[in-house]
Each structure stands twice: as structure tokens, then as C-alpha cells.
N, C-alpha and C positions, 0 to 999 in steps of 0.2 A: 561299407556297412549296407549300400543300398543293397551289392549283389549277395548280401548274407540275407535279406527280406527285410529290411528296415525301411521303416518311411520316416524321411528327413521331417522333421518337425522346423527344428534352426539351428541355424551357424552362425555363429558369433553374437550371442543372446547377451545383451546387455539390458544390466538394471544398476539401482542406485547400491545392491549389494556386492556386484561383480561381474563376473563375465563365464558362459559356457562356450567351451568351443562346438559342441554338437551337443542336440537333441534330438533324438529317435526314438522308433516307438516300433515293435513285434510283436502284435497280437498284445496282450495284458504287461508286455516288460517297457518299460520307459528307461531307455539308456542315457546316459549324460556322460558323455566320453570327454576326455582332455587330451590334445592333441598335443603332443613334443616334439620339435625337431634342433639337436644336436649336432653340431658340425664335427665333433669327434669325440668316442666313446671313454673318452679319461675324466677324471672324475666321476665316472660313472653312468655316463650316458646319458641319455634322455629320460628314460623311463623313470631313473635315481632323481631327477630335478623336480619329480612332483614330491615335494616336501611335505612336513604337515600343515604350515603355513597356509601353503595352495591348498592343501586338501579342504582344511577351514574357510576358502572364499568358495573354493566349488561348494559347498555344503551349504554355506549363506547365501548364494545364488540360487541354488536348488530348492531351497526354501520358499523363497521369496517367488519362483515360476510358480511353485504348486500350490503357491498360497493366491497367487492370480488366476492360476488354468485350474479349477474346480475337477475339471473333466479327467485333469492327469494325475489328480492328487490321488485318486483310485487305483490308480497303478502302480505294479512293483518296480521297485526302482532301483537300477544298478549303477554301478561307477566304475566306468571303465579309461585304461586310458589306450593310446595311440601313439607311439613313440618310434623315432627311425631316427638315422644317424645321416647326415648329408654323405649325399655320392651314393648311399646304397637305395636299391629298389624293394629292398624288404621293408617291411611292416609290423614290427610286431602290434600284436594286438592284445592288451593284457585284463580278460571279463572280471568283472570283480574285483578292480584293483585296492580298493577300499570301503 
């Protein structure tokens, strides 16, 4: 993310609502990425394991930051996630996953 232009805000943002894996920030876009790593692509993969469930605790997290950082609540704000499969060196990266 940082070589896309992001500046890391935090990794592994814990509150009493949840947890983010990354927070970033591009000019006006505040990212809040979830990061997945699957040892193998059956069932679905990695990127298929962010369920709604999870979606529902990222979203109570993200809440709960923007209701503490004032500064970031101004900002547009996306959800992305980050998902790879063990062994490989790709990355997918999916903007707007939710």
C-alpha cells in the first residue's frame, strides 16, 4: 500500500469493538483494508473467508476509530481487502470490497 502512495496510519488497531488489520490514508481516501492469508484456495480462498460476520466487526471497528479520530471521520472511506494464498507471491488486492 505504501508503494501505491498510502501512508500507514495502523496495523493491527485494536478496540473494545474489534480489530483492523490496516489503516491508511491517500490524500481525502482513508482505507481500512483486511488482510487474508489461506494455505489453500478450496473452499474458496482467502478473499471468500471475509464473510458478513467479519464484515459486521470491521464496520464496528471502523466506527468506533472515526468516532475517536475526529480528523478521519472527514474522510472517504473504503474497504478493502488483501488476500493471498500460502506459497504464492501474488497479492490480490480487492478496492472496494464492501
Amino acid at each position: 500500500m505504501q508503494a501505491a502512495g498510502f501512508t500507514l496510519l495502523a496495523r493491527n488497531y485494536r478496540c473494545r469493538a474489534g480489530e483492523l488489520d490496516i489503516v491508511a490514508r491517500r490524500g481525502p481516501l482513508l482505507v481500512i483494508a483486511e488482510v487474508r492469508l489461506r494455505s489453500s484456495a478450496l473452499f474458496g480462498g482467502a478473499a471468500a473467508s471475509v464473510g458478513a460476520a467479519k464484515r459486521r466487526r470491521i464496520l464496528r471497528a471502523a466506527r468506533y476509530l472515526l468516532a475517536r479520530q475526529p480528523q478521519l471521520a472527514a474522510l472517504a472511506v473504503r474497504f478493502d481487502v488483501l488476500a493471498s494464498e500460502a506459497g504464492s507471491a501474488e497479492l490480490d488486492w480487492i478496492e472496494g470490497a464492501f
